[in-house]
N, C-alpha and C positions, 0 to 999 in steps of 0.2 A: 201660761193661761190655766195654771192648774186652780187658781179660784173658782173661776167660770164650772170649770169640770163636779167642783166642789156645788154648786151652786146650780147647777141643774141633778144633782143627785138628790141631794136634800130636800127641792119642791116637788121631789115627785109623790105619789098616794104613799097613804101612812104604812100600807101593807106594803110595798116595795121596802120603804123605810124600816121596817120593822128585818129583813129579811138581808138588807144594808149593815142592821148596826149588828147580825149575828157574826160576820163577820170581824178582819183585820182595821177596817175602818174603826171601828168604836172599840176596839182593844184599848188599853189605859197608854195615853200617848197617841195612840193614832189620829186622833183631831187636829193635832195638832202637826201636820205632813205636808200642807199645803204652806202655811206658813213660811217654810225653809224657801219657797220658789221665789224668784224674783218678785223686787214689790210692783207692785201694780199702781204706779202714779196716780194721786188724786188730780185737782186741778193746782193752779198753780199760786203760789200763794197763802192766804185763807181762804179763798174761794169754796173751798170744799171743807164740808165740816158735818156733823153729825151730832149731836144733843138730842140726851132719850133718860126719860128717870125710869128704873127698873126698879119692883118692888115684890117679895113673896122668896121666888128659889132663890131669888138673886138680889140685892140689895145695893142699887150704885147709881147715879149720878152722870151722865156720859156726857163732856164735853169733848171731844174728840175734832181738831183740827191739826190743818199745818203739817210738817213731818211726823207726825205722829198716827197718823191715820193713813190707809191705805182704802182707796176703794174702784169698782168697775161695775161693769154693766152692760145688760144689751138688751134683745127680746126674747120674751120667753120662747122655748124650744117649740110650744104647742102653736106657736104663733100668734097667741090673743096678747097681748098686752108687753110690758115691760118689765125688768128685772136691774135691779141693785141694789150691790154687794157691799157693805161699812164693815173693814178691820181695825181692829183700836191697837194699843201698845199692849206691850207685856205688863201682868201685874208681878207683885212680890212673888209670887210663885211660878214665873215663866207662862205663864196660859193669858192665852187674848180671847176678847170676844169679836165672836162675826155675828153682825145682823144683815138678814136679807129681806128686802120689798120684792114681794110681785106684785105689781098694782096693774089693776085691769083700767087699760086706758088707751088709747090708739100711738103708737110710738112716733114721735115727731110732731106730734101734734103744739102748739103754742104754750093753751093754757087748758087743762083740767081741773074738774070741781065734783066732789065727791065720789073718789073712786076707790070702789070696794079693792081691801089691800089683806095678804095675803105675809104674817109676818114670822122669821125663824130666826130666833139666835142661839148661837152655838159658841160655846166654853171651850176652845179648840184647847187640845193637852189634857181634857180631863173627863173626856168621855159623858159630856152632858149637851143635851139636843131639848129646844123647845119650838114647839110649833101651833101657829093658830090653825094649820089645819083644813081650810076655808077661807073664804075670801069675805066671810060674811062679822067677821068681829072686830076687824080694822077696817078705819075710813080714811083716806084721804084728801083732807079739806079741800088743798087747791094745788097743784101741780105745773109748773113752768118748764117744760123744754125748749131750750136753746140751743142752733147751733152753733159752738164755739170756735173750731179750728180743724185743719184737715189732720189726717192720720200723720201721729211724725211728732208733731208741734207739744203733746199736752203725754201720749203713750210713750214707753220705752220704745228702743231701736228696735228689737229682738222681738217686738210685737207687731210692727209695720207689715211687713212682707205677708205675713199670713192676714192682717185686717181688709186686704186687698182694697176695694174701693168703700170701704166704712168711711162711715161717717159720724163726727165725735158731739155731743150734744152736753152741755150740763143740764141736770137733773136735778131741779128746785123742789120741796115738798114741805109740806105739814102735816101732822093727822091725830088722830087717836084711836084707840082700842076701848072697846065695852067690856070685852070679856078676854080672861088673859091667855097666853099662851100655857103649853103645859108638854109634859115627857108625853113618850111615844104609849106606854102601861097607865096616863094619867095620875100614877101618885108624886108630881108635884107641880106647882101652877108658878106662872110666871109672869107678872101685872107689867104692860106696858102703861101709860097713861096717854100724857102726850110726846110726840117725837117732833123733829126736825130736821130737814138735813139738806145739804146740795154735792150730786157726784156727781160720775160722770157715765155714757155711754157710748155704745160704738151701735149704729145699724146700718148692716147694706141699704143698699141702694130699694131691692125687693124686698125687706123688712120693714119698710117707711108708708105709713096710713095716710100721708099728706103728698099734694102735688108739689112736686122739686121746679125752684124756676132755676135755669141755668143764663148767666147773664155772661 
């Protein structure tokens, strides 16, 4: 789970962050450490996928499906909302990118519509971090949680035992960004437009804003 780990460090305030990358974390290489851990199954199939155009620090195109993408998910640590995690493949120079969603929206819920999102990618292997910082420069048009299968079926083995009674949902979205993401010092910007994407997540049973029917 060392994504996850990854993945609530980096949404935390920019001054924690800032005091993060003084640190062995954002040494040249160190982004890229999570990486090496087991992949983290998307869903199965093309099911899971991720398309996002990047434009300013970064300049790329991301269609990102199938085996070639890695991603997970859950609620956020503070308890408001949800969190997921898109790894893409290696470029020519061994560094992938990770984008992450916190979208404020009730976990488990059906369907969402306009919900202020919270966006970070990161250059793992090459000691570069962009963040919107706020939840207030990405939207998310409209938001579909489903749940798809118990613990076991869609995760690796080696992640069951500790998911204990989670429960695995896909994670449908759309959105866009007004204003772009950017370094932790602000000298350089990083233009999402529009994104896309379906992953997946896991919440206990007490992380869930909807009533469970049991049949």
């Amino acid at each position: 789970m060392h994504g996850l780990r990854l993945i609530r460090l980096i949404c935390r305030p920019p001054v924690l962050l800032l005091a993060l990358c003084a640190g062995p974390a954002c040494s040249p290489g160190g982004m890229g450490h999570p990486a090496a851990a087991p992949a983290a199954v998307c869903l199965p199939g093309e099911r899971g996928f991720l398309r996002a155009s990047l434009h300013g620090a970064i300049d790329a195109e991301l269609d990102w499906r199938g085996a070639a993408l890695q991603c997970e998910g859950g609620a956020r640590p503070e308890g408001h909302g949800l969190r997921v995690s898109f790894l893409g493949p290696q470029d020519a120079h061994g560094s992938r990118l990770r984008l992450v969603f916190g979208i404020d929206a009730q976990t488990g819920l059906g369907l969402s519509r306009s919900a202020p999102t919270n966006v970070t990618v990161i250059l793992e292997g090459r000691n570069r971090l962009y963040a919107t910082q706020g939840d207030d420069k990405c939207t998310i048009e409209s938001l579909v949680q489903q749940a798809v299968a118990p613990v076991g079926t869609v995760a690796p083995a080696e992640h069951s035992a500790s998911a204990g009674a989670a429960r695995i949902y896909r994670v449908a979205a759309r959105g866009y960004c007004i204003d772009p993401a950017a370094t932790l010092d602000g000298t350089e910007r990083l233009y999402i437009n529009r994104f896309d994407f379906a992953g997946v997540a896991r919440f206990e049973d007490n992380e869930l804003h909807v009533t469970l029917r049991h049949g």
